[in-house]
Structures are given as C-alpha cells and as structure tokens.
N, C-alpha and C positions, 0 to 999 in steps of 0.2 A: 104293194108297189113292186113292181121288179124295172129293171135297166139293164138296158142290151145296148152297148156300142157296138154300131152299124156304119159303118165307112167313116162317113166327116160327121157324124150326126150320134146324140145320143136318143137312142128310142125309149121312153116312161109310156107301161101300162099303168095306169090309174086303181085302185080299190073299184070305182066304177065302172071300170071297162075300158073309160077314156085313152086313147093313145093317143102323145103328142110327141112331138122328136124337136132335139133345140140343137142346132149348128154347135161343134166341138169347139169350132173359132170363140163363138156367141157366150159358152160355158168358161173359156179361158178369160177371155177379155172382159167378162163383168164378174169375175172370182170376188168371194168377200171377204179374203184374208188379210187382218190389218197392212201385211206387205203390199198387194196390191190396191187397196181403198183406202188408205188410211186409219190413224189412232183419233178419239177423240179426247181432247184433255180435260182436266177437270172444271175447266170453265166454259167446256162447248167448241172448244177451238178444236175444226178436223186438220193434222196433220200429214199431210199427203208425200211419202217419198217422191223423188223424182223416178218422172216414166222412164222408163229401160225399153229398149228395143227388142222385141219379139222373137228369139234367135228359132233354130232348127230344133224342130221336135217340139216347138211350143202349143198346139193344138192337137198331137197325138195322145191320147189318151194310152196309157199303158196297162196301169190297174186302178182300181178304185177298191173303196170300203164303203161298208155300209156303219154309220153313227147310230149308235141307239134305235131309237125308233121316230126319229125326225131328219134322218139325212142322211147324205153321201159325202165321199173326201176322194178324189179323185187324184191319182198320180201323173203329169205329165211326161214327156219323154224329157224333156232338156230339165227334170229335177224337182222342176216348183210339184207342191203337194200337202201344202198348208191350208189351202181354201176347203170349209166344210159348208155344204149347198142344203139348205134344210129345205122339205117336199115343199113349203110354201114361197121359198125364193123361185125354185126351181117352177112351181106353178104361175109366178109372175114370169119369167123369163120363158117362159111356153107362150104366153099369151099376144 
C-alpha cells in the first residue's frame, strides 16, 4: 500500500497495482473518529455530538501515519487527527 497526497485528493496504490484517489474533502467529512461519528453505548444507542462547522485548513491534509498494518491517521490543518482510516474503510470510500 503506499499514499501520496496529491493536491485536493489522496492517491492509494493498491498491493495489486490498483490506483484509486478519494477527494481530501470526502476523507475529512466521513472520518470514523468517535468525535466525528459518534459513541455507541452499551445498549446500541449511537451517540452523535453536535455537527461543528468546517473551519479553514479542514480538508488540508498536513501529515499522516501509517497504523500497524491496517491503516492510516491522518493530521488536518485546523487540528483534528483522531480519525484512523483502516485499508478496508478507505477501499469502500474509493468505491
């Protein structure tokens, strides 16, 4: 797997050769960090903070990390950097 941020977009080579690229927008705004998705509690009930507004620097990527061997965690500019993207979320959000 390797990831190249490429302007608005991040570019995933695949193990297979496959290249796909997912909008940095697209990567911010379905992030799976309980801050942005919510908590579920222990009877099924999902917990959704209230949306916040998008400020400056929200879909610039600045740095990322690589997790283990199932994903990425990506740094924003305006802070957030809790969401960790595992290769198979990220291949649904390719799709």
């Amino acid at each position: 797997m390797q990831l190249t941020p490429i302007g608005s977009e991040l570019a995933l080579k695949w193990s297979n050769g496959e290249e796909t690229f997912i909008p940095l927008e697209t990567l911010r705004k379905r992030c799976p960090c309980a801050s942005c998705q919510g908590e579920t509690d222990v009877l099924g009930a999902v917990h959704r903070p209230p949306q916040k507004p998008y400020g400056p620097g929200a879909f610039q990527m600045v740095q990322y990390s690589l997790v283990g061997g199932y994903g990425f965690q990506p740094r924003w500019a305006d802070g957030h950097g809790t969401g960790i993207y595992s290769w198979d979320y990220l291949r649904r959000l390719a799709a």
